[in-house]
C-alpha positions in Angstrom: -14.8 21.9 -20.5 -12.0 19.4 -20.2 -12.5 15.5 -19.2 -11.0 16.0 -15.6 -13.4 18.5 -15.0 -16.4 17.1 -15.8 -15.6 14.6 -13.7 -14.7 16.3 -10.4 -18.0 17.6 -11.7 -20.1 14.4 -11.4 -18.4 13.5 -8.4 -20.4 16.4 -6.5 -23.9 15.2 -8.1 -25.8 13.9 -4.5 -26.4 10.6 -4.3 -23.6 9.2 -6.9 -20.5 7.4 -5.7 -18.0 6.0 -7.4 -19.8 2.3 -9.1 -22.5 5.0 -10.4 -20.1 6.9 -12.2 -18.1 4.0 -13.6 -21.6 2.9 -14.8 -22.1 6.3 -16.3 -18.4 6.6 -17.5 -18.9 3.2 -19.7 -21.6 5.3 -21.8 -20.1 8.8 -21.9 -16.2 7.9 -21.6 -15.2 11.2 -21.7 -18.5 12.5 -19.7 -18.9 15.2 -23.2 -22.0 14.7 -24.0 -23.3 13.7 -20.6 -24.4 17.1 -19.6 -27.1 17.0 -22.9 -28.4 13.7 -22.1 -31.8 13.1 -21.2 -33.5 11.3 -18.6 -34.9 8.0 -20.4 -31.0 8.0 -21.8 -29.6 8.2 -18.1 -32.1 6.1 -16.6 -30.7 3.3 -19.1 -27.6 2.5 -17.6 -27.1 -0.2 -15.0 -27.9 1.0 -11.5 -29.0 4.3 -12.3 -33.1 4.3 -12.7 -35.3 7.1 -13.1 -34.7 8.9 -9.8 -30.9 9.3 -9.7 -31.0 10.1 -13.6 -33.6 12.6 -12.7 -31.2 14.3 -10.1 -28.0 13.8 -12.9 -30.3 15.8 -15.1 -31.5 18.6 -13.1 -27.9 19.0 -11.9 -26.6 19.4 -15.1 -29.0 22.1 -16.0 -29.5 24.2 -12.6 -27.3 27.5 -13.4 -26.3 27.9 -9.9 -25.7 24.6 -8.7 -23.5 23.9 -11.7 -21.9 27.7 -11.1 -20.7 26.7 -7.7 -20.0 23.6 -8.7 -17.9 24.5 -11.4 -16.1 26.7 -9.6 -15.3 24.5 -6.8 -13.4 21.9 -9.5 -11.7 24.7 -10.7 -10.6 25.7 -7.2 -8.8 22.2 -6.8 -7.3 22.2 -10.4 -5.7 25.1 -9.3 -4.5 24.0 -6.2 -3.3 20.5 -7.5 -1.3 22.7 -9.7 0.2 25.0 -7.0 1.3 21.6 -5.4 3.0 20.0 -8.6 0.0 17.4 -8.4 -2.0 15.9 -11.0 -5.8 14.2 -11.1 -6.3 10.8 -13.3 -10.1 9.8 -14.0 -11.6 7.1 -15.5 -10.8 8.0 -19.2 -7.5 8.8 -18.3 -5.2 6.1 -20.1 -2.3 6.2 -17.5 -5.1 5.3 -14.7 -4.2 2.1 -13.6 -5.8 -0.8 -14.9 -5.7 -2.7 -12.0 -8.1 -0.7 -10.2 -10.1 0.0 -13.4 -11.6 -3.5 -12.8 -12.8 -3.2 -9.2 -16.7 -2.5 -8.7 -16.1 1.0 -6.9 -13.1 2.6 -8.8 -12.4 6.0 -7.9 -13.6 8.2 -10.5 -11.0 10.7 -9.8 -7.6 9.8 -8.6 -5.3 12.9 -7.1 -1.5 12.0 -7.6 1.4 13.7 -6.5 4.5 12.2 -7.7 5.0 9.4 -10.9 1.1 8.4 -12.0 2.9 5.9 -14.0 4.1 4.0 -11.2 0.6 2.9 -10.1 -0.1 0.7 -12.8 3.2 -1.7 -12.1 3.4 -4.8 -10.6 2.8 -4.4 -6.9 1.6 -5.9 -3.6 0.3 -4.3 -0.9 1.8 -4.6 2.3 -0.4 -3.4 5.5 -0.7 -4.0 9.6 -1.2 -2.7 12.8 -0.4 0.3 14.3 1.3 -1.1 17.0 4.1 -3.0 15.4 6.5 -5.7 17.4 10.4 -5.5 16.5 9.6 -8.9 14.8 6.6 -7.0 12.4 8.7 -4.7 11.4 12.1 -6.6 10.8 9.4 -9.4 8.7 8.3 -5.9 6.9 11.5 -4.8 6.3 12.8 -8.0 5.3 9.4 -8.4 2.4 9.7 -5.0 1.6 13.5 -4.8 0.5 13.4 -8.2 -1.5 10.0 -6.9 -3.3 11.5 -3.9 -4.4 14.8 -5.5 -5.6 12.6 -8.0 -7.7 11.1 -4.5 -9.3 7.4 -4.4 -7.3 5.9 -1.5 -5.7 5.5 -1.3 -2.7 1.6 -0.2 -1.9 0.5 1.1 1.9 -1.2 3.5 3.4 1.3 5.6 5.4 0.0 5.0 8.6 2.0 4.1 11.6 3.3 1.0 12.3 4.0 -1.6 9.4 2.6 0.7 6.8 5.6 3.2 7.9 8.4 0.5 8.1 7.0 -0.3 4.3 7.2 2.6 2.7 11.2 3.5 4.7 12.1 0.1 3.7 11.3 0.3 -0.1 12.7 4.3 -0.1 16.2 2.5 1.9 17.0 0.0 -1.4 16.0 2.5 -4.0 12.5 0.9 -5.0 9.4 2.4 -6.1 6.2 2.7 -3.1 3.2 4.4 -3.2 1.4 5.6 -0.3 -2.4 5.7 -0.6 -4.4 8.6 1.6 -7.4 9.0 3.5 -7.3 12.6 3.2 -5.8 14.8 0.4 -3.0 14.6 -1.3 -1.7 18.1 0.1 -1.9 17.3 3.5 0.3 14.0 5.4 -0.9 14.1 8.8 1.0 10.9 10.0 4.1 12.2 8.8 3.9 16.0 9.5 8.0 16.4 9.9 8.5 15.4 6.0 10.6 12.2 7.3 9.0 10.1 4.2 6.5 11.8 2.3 9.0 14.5 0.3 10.8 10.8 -0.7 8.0 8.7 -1.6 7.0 11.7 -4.0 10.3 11.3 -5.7 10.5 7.4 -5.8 6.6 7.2 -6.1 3.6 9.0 -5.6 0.9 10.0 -3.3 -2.8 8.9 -4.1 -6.2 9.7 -3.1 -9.8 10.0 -4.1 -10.4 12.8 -1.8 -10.6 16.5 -2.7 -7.7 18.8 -1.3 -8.3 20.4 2.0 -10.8 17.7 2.7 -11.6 16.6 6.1 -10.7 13.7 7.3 -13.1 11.1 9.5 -12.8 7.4 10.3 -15.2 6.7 7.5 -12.5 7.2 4.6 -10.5 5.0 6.1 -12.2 1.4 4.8 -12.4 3.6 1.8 -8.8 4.0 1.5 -8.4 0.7 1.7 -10.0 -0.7 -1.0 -7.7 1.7 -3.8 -4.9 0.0 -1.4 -6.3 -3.8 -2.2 -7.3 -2.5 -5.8 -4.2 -1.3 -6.9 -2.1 -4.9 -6.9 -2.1 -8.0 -7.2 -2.0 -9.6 -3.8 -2.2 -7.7 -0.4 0.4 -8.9 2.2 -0.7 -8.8 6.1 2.2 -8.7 8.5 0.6 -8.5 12.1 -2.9 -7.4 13.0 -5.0 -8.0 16.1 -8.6 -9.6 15.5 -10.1 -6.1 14.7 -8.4 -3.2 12.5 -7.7 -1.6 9.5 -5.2 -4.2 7.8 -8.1 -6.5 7.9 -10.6 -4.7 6.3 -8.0 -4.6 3.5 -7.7 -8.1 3.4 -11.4 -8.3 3.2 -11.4 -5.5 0.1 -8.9 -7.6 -1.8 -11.0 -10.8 -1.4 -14.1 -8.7 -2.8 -11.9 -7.4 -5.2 -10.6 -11.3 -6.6 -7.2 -10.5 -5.4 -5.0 -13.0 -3.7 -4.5 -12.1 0.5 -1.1 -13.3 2.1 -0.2 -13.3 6.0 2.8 -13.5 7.9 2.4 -15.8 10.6 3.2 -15.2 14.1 3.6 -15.7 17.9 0.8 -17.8 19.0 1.3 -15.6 22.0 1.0 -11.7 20.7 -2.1 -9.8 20.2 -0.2 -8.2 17.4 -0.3 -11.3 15.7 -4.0 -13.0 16.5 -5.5 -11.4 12.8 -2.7 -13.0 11.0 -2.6 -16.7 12.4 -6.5 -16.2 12.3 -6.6 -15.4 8.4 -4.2 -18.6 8.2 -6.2 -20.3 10.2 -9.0 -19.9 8.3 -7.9 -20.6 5.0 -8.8 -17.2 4.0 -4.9 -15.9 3.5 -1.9 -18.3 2.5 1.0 -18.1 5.1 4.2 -17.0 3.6 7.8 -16.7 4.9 9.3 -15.7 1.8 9.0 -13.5 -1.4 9.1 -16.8 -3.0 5.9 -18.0 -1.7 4.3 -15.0 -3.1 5.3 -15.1 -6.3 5.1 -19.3 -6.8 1.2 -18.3 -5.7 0.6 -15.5 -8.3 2.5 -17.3 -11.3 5.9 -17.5 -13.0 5.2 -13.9 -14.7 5.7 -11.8 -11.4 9.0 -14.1 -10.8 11.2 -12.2 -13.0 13.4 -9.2 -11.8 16.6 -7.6 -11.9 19.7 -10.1 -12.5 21.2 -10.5 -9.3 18.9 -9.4 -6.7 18.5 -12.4 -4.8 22.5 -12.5 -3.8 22.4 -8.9 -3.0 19.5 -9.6 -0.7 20.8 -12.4 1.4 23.8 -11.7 3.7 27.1 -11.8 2.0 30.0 -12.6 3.9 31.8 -9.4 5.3 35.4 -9.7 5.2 36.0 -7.4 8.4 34.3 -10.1 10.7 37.3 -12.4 12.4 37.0 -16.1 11.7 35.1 -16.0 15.5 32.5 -13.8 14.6 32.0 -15.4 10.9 31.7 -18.8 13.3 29.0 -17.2 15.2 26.7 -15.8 12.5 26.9 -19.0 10.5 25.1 -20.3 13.4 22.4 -17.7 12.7 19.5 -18.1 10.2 16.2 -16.0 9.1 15.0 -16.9 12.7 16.0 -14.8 15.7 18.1 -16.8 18.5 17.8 -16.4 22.2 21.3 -16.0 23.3 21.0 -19.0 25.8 20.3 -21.5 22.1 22.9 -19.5 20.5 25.5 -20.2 23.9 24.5 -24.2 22.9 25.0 -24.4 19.6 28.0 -22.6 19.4 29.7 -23.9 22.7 30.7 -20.0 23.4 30.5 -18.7 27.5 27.8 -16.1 27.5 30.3 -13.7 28.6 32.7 -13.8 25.3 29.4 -14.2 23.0 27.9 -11.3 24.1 30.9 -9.4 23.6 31.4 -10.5 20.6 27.7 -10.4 19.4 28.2 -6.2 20.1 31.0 -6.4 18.0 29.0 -7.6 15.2 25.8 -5.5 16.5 28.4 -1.9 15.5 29.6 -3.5 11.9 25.9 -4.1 11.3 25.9 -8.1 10.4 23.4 -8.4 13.5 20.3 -7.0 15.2 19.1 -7.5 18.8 15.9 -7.8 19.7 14.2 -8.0 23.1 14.4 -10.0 25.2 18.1 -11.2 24.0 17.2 -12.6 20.5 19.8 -12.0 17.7 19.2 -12.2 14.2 21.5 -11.8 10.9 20.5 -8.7 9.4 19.2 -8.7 5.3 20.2 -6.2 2.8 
């Protein structure tokens, strides 16, 4: 019987989750001789006790049980097959090491796409749902410079930030990974294809749930612990006061991993989880990749030669000496067009006539509300 199925095996054993098995996966690495162990053996190992090891036992030697059992791991090796997917467990060498050191690893990790990828140098990057322009543009912004310095980008494919993540790091050619709540077969926030196919190619697909499974609101904290676990630090760009970015945050905490927010308007729901982990002194503010990597040391600062002037606006040559006056007066901040009338001592009229001109050649963005800002790439 081969390692990955013994341990789809043990994951169906009632009553053990995933700290239990890493428990019983530091004794039988390869889960061999697990099956002929004996109770006093099982009951041994850290957290396991007499009861449980009773139940591993019994499991092990119950004909049917172990029939369907068996039969239902060798269902999903099949399908992960049929779906050019593979499974990592705990013995694997390419699982990621990473997440190897969290208290709950999963035992059994379903990838579809590069496995390799997941043990890189990443961050995670999550937030709400209901992303402003400003999240996303701050997402954007992270996500392209990240992936130019060589991270992966880790989310969770939801909608929102986690969306404008994974497009952003697809858009400059990096590496993401997208981390389920369900299987690995199924995408049901992107049912069209617009990202998934992509991330498979540039990335992978992960989770510790079983094809076909069902999916309920308790996998969702799950999820994002493998999200925090995977990487070194988890980035938060917006979140109200309750949802799922934040339970993140709280994982990687557990988990010994640094937490970094974006701060934002005092004023937006959007951003009262953010300024409140700030606030708190429980995430350290950042506007820059810089302040990400001067907090997790010199070793995550090195990346490919050049990045940094391909990821700041370059001058483009097209722009008439009018327009290049006009975006020199712009910075990383958005401008109302009323501070950008007084700084530049241009009529509203001509500037915004002008600031359409530079909107079509794509040196600008507009936001709501008449805010402008220099676009990054």
């Amino acid at each position: 019987m081969e390692t990955s199925k013994r341990f789809l095996l043990l994951s169906l054993v009632p009553g053990i989750g995933p700290a239990r098995i890493k428990a019983i996966a530091s004794h039988f690495p390869d889960l061999k001789d697990l099956p002929f162990a004996d109770i006093r053996m099982l009951a041994r190992i850290h957290g396991i006790g007499e009861p449980l090891a009773r139940q591993v036992h019994d499991f092990f030697r119950n004909r049917q049980l172990l029939d369907n059992a068996e039969k239902a791991a060798e269902e999903q090796l099949v399908k992960l097959d049929r779906i050019g997917a593979g499974l990592l467990t705990l013995s694997d060498p390419f699982y990621p090491s990473l997440l190897r050191e969290i208290y709950d690893p999963p035992p059994c990790l379903f990838v579809r796409g590069n496995p390799q990828c997941l043990g890189k140098a990443g961050i995670a990057v999550v937030g709400t749902r209901k992303a402003t322009p400003y999240g996303k543009q701050c997402t954007s912004m992270f996500c392209r410079e990240l992936t130019g310095r060589g991270f992966v980008i880790f989310s969770g494919l939801a909608y929102g930030i986690d969306m404008t993540a994974h497009a952003a790091a697809l858009e400059t050619g990096g590496t993401t990974v997208a981390v389920l709540a369900g299987g690995v077969d199924s995408v049901y926030t992107d049912p069209k294809g617009t990202l998934w196919p992509k991330i498979i190619e540039q990335g992978a697909l992960v989770s510790e749930e079983w094809l076909g499974s069902e999916i309920i609101p308790a996998k969702f904290p799950k999820r994002n612990r493998i999200i925090s676990g995977l990487t070194s630090g988890t980035l938060v760009i917006e979140s109200d006061l309750k949802g799922g970015s934040l339970i993140t945050a709280a994982a990687a905490l557990e988990q010994n991993r640094e937490v970094f927010a974006v701060p934002g308007n005092i004023f937006s729901k959007t951003s009262r989880g953010t300024n409140d982990l700030i606030q708190k002194g429980i995430a350290k503010a950042v506007v820059s990749v810089a302040d990400i990597i001067t907090e997790l040391g010199p070793q995550f600062g090195t990346g490919i030669a050049g990045q940094q002037e391909r990821l700041t606006t370059r001058p483009d040559e097209s722009l008439t000496p009018l327009e290049k006056e006009i975006v020199g007066h712009m910075d990383k901040n958005c401008l109302h067009i009323d501070v950008l009338a007084a700084e530049s001592g241009i009529d509203i009229p001509t500037l915004l006539v002008h600031l359409f001109e530079l909107e079509l050649k794509g040196t600008i963005t507009q936001l709501p509300g008449q805010f402008f800002q220099k676009k990054y790439r």
